[in-house]
C-alpha positions in Angstrom: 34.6 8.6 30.0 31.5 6.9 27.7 28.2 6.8 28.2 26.3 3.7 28.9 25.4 1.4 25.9 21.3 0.7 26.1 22.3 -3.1 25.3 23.5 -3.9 28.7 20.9 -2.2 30.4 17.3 -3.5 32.2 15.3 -3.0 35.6 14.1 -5.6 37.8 12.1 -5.3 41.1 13.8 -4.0 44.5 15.3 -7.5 45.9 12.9 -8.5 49.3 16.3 -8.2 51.5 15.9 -4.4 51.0 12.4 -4.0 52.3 12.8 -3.3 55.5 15.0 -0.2 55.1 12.6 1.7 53.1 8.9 2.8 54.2 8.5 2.6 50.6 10.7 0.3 48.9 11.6 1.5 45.4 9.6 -0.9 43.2 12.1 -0.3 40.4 15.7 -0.4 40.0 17.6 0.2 36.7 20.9 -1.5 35.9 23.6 -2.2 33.3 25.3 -5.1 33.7 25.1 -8.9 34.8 22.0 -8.7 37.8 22.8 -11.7 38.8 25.8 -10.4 40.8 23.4 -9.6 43.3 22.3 -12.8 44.0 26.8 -13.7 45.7 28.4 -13.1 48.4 27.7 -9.0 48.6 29.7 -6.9 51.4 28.2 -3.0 51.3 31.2 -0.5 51.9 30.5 2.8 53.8 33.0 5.4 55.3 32.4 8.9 56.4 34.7 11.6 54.6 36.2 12.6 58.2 39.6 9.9 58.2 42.7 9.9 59.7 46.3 9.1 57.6 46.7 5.9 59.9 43.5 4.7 59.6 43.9 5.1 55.7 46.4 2.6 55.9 44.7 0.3 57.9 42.0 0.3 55.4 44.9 -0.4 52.6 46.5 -3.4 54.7 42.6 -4.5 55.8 41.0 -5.0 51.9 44.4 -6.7 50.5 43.4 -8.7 54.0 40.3 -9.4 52.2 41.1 -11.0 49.2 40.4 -14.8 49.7 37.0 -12.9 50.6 35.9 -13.6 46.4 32.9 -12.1 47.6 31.1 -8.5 45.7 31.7 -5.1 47.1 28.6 -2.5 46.9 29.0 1.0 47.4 28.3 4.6 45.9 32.1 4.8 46.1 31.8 8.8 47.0 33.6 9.7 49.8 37.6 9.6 49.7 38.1 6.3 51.5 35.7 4.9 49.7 37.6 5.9 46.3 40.5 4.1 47.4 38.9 1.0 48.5 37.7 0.7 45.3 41.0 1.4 43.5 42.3 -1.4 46.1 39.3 -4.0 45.4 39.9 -3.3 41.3 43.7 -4.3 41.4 42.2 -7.4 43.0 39.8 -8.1 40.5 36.9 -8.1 42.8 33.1 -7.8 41.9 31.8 -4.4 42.2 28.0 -3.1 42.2 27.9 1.0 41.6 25.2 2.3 43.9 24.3 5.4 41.6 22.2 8.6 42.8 21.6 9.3 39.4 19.8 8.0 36.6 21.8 5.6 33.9 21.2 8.1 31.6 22.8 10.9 33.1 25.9 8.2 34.0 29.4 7.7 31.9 32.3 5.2 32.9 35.7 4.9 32.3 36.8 2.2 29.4 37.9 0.3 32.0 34.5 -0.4 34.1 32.2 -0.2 30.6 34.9 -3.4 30.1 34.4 -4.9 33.6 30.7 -4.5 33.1 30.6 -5.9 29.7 32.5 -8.9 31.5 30.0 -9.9 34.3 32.4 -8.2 36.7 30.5 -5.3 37.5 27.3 -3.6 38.0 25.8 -0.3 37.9 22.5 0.0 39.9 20.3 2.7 40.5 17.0 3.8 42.5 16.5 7.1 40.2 14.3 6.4 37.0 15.4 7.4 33.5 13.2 10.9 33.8 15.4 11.9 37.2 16.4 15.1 36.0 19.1 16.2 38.7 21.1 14.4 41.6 19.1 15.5 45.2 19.8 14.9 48.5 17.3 12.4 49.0 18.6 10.5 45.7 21.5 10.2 47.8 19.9 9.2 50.7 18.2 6.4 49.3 21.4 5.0 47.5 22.9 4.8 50.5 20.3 2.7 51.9 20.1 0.4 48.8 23.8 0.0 50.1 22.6 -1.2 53.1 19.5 -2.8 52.2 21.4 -5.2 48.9 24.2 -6.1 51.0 24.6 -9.1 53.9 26.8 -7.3 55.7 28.4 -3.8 56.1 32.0 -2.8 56.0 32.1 1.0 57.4 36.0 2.3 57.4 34.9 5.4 59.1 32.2 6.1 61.1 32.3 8.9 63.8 30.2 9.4 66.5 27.3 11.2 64.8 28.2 11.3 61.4 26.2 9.6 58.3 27.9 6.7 58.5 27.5 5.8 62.1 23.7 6.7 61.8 23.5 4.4 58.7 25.5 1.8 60.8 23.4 2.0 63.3 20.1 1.2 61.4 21.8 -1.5 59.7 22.5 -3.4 63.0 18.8 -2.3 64.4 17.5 -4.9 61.6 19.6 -7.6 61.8 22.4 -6.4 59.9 26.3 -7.9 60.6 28.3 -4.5 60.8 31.9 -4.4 61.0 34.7 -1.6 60.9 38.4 -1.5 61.4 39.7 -1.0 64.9 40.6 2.3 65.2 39.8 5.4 67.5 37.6 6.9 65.1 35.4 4.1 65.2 35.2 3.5 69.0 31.3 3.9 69.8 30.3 1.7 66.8 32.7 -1.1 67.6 30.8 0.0 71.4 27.3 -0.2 69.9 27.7 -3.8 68.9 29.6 -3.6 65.6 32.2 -6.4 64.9 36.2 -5.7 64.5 36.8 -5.8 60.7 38.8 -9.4 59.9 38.4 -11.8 57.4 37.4 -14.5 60.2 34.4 -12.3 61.1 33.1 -11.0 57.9 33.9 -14.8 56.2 31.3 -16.0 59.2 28.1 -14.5 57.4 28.7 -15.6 54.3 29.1 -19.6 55.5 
């Protein structure tokens, strides 16, 4: 692991497509990286820790699915399903935005994402300014709503009833926000509340 290089790095204003999931939109973000990512076809990724072996697979068989996609995944890329759809997405060669709850700073990367960063390929993004001295709560709050509020549409793997996920879900569709999730059990009162099944059909729809 390396820490970031101050060459690659900048900050730009909170993009307009985020204001409306923040009573106060963070006027600054900090990046290192091509910005210009942000501006493609961006799919935020979201799954609660609570998962279930089949539905693990699912996720495996849905992402490799996704491919043709050639779209850009954003994420904080925390929970366990998450770290394996972005293992998946990587031996694709997909785009990738890091949603940090941490300053750049405070932030090292393996070789290989310093590389896919140098390369256009990736970016690291954050809400917490150079002076945020420790990861809180609310930090991780709020990169989950940058999630939300950078992407065009959602992708949550696992969201049961009542967990962060669903709640995050379900703010995303209150504003307008496409939401989809794989078809499985653990999922069944999103896909009731109005969320789409998962497929590359549906999530290619948004992006036409």
């Amino acid at each position: 692991m390396t820490p970031l290089t101050e060459a690659s790095q900048g900050s730009l204003k909170c993009p307009p497509i985020a204001d409306s999931f923040f009573d106060k939109k963070p006027p600054t973000l900090w990046y290192a990286g091509e910005p210009s990512i942000l501006n493609g076809k961006v799919l935020g990724l979201l799954s609660a820790r609570k998962i279930e072996p089949d539905l693990a697979l699912q996720t495996s068989d849905l992402l490799r699915q996704l491919a043709p996609f050639e779209g850009t995944f954003i994420s904080g890329w925390h929970s366990p399903l998450e770290e394996e759809a972005l293992r998946i997405l990587l031996s694709q060669s997909a785009k990738i935005i890091f949603c940090l709850a941490k300053s750049l700073n405070k932030s090292t990367v393996s070789t290989k994402i310093e590389d896919l960063v140098s390369r256009g390929h990736a970016l690291l993004l954050t809400h917490c300014s150079p002076k945020a001295k420790r990861i809180s709560r609310d930090a991780s709050l709020r990169r989950n709503l940058l999630v939300l509020g950078l992407s065009k549409g959602l992708l949550v793997l696992s969201a049961p009833e009542g967990s962060g996920s669903f709640k995050l879900a379900r703010k995303a569709m209150s504003v307008g926000r496409p939401v989809f999730c794989p078809p499985h059990r653990i999922n069944d009162s999103l896909l009731a509340s109005g969320a789409l099944p998962a497929t590359l059909e549906n999530i290619g729809k948004v992006f036409q």
